[in-house]
NUMARNU-880816 format. One record per atom (N, C-alpha, C): residue number from 1; residue in one letter; chain; atom name; x, y, z. Coordinates in steps of 0.05 Angstrom, whole numbers, always signed. Layout:
PT:NUM:a:A:CA:X:Y:Z
...
This chain:
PT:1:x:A:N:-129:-198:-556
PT:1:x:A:CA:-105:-184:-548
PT:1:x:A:C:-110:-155:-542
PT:2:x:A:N:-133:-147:-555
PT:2:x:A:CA:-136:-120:-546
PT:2:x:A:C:-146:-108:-527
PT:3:x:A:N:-156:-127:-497
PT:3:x:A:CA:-166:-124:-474
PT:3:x:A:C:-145:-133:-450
PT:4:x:A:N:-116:-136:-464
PT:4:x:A:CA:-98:-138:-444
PT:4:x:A:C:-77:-132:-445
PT:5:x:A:N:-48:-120:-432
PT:5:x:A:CA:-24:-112:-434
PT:5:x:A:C:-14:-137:-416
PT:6:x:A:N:+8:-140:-427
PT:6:x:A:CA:+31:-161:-405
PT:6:x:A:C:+55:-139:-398
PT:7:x:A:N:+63:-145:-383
PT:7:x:A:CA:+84:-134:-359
PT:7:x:A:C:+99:-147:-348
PT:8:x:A:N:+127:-150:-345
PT:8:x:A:CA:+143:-165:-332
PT:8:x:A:C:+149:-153:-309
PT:9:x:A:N:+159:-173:-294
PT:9:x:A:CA:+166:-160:-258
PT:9:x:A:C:+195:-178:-253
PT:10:x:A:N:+211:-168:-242
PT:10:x:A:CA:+229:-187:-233
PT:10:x:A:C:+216:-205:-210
PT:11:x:A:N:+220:-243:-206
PT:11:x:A:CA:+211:-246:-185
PT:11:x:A:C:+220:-253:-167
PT:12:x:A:N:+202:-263:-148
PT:12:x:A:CA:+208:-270:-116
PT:12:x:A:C:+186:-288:-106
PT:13:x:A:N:+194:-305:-87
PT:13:x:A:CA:+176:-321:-82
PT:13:x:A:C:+148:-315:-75
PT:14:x:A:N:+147:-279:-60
PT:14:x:A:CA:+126:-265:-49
PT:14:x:A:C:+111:-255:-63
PT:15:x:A:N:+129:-245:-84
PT:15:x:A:CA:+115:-235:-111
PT:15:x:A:C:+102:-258:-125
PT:16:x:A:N:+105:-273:-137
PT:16:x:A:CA:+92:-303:-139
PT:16:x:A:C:+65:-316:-135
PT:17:x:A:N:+70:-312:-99
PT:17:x:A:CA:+50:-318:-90
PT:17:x:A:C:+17:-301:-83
PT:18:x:A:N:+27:-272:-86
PT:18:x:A:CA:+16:-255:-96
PT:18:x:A:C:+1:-261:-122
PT:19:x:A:N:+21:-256:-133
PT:19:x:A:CA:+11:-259:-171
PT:19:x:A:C:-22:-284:-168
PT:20:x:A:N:-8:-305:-151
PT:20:x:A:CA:-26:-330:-153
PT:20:x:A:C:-52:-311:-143
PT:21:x:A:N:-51:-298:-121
PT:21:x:A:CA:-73:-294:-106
PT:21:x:A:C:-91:-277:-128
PT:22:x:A:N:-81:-257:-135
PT:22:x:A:CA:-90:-235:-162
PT:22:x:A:C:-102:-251:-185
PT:23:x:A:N:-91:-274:-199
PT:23:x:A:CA:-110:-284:-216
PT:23:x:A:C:-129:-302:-209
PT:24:x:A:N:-124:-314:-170
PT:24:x:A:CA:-151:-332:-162
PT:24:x:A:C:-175:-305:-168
PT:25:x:A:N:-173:-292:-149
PT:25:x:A:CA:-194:-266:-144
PT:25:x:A:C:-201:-252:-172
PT:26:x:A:N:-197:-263:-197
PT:26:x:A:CA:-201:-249:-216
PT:26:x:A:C:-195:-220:-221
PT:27:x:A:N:-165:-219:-207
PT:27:x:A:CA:-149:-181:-220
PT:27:x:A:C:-140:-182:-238
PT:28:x:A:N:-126:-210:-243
PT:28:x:A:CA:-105:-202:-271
PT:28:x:A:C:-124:-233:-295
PT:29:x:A:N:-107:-227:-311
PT:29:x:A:CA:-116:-249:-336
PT:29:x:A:C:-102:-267:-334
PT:30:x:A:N:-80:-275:-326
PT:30:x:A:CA:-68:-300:-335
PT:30:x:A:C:-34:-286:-333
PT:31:x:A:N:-11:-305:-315
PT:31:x:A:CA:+12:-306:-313
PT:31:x:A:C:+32:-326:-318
PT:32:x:A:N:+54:-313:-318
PT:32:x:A:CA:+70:-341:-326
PT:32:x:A:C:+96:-335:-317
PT:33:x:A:N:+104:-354:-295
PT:33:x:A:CA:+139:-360:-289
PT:33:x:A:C:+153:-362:-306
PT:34:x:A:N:+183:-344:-311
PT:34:x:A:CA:+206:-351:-331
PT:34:x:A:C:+220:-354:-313
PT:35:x:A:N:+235:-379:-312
PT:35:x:A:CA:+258:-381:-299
PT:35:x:A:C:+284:-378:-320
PT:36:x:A:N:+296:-361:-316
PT:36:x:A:CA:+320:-347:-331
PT:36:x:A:C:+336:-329:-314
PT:37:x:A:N:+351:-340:-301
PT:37:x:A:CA:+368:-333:-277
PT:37:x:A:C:+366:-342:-250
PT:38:x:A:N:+378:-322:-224
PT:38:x:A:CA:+370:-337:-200
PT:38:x:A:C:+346:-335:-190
PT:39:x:A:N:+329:-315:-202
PT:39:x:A:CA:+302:-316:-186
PT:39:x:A:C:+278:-322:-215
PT:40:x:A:N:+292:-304:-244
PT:40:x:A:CA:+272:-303:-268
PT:40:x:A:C:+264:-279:-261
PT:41:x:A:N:+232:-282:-279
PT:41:x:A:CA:+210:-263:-285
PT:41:x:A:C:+181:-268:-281
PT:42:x:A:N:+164:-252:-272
PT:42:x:A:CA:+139:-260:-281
PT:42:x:A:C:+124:-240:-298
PT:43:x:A:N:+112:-257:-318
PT:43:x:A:CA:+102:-239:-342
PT:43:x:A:C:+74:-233:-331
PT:44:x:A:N:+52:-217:-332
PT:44:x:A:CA:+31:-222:-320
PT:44:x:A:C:+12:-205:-344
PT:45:x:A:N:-9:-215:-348
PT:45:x:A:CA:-35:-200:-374
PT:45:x:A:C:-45:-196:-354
PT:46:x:A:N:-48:-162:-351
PT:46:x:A:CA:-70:-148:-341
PT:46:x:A:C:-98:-147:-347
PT:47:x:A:N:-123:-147:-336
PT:47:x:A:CA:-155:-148:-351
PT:47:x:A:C:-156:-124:-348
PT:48:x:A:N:-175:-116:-367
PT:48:x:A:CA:-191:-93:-378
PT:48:x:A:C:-215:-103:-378
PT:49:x:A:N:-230:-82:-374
PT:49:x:A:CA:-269:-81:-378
PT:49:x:A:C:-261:-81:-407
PT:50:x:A:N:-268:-93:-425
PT:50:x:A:CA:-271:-94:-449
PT:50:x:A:C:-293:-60:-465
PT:51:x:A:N:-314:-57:-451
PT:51:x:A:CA:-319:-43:-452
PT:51:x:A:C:-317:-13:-452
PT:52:x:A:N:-307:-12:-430
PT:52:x:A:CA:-297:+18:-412
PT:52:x:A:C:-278:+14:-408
PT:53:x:A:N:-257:-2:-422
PT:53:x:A:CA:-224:+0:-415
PT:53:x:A:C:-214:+6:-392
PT:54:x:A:N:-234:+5:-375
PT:54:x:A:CA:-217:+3:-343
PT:54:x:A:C:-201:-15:-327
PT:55:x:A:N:-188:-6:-314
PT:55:x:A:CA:-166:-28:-305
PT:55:x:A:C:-187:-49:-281
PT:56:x:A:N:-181:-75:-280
PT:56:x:A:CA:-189:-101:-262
PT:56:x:A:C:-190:-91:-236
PT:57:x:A:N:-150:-71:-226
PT:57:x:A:CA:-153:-75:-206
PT:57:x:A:C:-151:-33:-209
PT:58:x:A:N:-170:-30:-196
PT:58:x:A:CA:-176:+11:-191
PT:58:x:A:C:-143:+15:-177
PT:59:x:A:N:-129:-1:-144
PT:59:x:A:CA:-121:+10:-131
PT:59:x:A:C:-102:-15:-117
PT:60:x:A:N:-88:-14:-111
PT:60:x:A:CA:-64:-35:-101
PT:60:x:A:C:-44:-14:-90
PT:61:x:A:N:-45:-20:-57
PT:61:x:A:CA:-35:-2:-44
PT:61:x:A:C:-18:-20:-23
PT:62:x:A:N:+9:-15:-21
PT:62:x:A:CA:+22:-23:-4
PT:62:x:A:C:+23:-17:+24
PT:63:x:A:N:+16:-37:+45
PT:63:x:A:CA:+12:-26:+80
PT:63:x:A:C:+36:-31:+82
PT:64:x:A:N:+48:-58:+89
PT:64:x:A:CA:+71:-59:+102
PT:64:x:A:C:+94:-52:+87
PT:65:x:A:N:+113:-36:+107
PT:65:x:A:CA:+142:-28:+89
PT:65:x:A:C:+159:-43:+108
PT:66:x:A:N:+185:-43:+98
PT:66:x:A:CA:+203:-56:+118
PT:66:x:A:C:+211:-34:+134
PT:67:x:A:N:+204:-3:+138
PT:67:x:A:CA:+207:+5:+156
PT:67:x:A:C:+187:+9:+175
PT:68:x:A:N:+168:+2:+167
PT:68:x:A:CA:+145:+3:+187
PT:68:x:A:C:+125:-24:+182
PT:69:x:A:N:+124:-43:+185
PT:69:x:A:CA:+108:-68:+190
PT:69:x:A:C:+87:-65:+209
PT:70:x:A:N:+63:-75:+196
PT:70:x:A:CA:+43:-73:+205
PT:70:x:A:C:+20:-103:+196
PT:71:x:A:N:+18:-104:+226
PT:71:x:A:CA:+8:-131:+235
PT:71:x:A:C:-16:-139:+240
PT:72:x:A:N:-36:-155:+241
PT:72:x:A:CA:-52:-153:+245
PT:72:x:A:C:-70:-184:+259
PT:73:x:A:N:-88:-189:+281
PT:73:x:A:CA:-96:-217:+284
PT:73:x:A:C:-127:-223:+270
PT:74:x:A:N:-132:-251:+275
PT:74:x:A:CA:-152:-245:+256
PT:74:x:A:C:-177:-231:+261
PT:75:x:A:N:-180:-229:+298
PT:75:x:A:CA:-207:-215:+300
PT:75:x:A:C:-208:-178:+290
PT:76:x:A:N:-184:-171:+283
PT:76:x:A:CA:-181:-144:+278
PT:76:x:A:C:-169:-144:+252
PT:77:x:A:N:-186:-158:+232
PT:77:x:A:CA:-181:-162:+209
PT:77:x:A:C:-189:-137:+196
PT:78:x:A:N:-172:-126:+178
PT:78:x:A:CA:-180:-96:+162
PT:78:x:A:C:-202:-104:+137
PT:79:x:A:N:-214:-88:+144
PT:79:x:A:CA:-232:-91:+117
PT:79:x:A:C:-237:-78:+98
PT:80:x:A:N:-236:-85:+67
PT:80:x:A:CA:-225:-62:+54
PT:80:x:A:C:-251:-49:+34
PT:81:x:A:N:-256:-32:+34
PT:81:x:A:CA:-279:-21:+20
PT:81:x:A:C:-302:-39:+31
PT:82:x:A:N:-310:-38:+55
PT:82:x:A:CA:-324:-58:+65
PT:82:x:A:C:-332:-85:+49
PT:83:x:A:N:-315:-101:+47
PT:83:x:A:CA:-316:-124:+36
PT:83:x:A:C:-312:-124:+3
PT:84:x:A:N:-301:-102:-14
PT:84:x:A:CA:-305:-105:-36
PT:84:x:A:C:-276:-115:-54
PT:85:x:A:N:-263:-105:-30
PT:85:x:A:CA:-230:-104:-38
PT:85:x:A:C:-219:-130:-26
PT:86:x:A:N:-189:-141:-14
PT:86:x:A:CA:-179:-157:-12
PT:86:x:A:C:-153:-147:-6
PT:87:x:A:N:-147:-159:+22
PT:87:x:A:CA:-125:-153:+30
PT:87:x:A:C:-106:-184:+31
PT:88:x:A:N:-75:-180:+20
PT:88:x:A:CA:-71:-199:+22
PT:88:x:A:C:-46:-197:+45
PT:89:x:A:N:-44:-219:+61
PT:89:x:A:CA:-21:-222:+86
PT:89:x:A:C:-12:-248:+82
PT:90:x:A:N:+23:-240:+98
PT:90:x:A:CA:+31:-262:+98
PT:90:x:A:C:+27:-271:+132
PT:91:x:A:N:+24:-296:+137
PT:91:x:A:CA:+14:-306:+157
PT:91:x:A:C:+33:-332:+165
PT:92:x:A:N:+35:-347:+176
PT:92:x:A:CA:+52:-364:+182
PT:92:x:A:C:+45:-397:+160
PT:93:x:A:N:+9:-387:+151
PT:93:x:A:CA:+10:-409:+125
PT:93:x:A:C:+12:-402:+117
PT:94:x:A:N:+25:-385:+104
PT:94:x:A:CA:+33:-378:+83
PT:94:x:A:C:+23:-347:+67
PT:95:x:A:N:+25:-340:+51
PT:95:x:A:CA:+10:-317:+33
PT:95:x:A:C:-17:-322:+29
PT:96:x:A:N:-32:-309:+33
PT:96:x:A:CA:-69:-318:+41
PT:96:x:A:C:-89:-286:+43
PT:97:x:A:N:-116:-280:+27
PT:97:x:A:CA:-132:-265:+31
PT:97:x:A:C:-136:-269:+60
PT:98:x:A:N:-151:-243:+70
PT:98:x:A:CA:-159:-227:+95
PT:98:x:A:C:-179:-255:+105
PT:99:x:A:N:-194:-263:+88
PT:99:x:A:CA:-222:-272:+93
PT:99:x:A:C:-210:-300:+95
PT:100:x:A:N:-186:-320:+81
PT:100:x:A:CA:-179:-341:+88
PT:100:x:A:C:-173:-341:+112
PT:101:x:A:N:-153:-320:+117
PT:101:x:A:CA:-138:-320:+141
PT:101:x:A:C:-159:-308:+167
PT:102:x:A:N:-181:-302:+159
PT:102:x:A:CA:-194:-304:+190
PT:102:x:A:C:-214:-326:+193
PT:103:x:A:N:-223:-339:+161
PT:103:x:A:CA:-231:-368:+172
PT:103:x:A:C:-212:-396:+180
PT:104:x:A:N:-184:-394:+185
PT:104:x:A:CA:-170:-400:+192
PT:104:x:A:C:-160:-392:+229
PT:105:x:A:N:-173:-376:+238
PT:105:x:A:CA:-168:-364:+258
PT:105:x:A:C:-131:-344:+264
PT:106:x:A:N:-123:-338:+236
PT:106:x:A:CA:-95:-336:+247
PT:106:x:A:C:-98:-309:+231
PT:107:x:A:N:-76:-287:+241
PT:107:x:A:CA:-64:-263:+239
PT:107:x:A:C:-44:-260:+216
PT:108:x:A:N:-30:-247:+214
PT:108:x:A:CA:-9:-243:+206
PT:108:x:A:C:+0:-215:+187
PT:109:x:A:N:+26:-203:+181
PT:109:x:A:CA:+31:-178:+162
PT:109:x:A:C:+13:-176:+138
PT:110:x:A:N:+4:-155:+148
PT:110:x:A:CA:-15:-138:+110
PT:110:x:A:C:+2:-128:+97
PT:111:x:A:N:+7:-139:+71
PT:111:x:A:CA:+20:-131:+60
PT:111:x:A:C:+6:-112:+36
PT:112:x:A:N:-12:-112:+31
PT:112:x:A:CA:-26:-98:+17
PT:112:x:A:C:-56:-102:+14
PT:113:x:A:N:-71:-84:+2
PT:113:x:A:CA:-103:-84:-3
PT:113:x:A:C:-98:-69:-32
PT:114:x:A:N:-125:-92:-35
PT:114:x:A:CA:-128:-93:-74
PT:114:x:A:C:-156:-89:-79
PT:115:x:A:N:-165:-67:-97
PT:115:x:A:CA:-187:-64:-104
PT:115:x:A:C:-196:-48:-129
């Protein structure tokens, strides 16, 4: 217990699918859906270096806003700390890393880069 904090978020299906992507890529420790209302919660255990108590993820930075959307296809795929980071977009399959969505051949909104 002493190498992780939990946090609740109100959710959303985007947020969600997010969350999923964050504990494939090894950012977070482990989450969990509450459904308790119309949308719920998601609880999420953050990782720590056990060691050096540093956080999993350094930097999580939001690109797209709803006032300014920003798009992207896949041959002009952003790359983030040259390959170290992970950008995640929503794409027409769905919510998907940078690197799925260009071996898929398809584009779609950045919604953020995680590193």
């Amino acid at each position: 217990m002493a190498n992780h904090r939990v946090v609740e978020v109100p959710a959303s299906n985007l947020k969600k699918e997010i969350t999923k992507i964050l504990f494939e890529k090894g950012y977070i420790l482990n989450y969990k859906f509450i459904e308790d209302g119309p949308q719920g919660t998601i609880k999420v255990a953050l990782k720590y270096d056990p060691a050096t108590k540093a956080n999993a993820i350094k930097c999580l930075k939001r690109v797209s806003t709803p006032g300014l959307r920003k798009y992207t296809g896949y041959k002009d795929m952003p790359s983030v700390i040259n390959g170290l980071g992970i950008a995640i977009l929503s794409t027409s399959k769905g919510v998907m890393t940078d690197k799925e969505a260009s071996q898929l051949k398809i584009g779609g909104e950045v919604l953020c880069y995680v590193y």
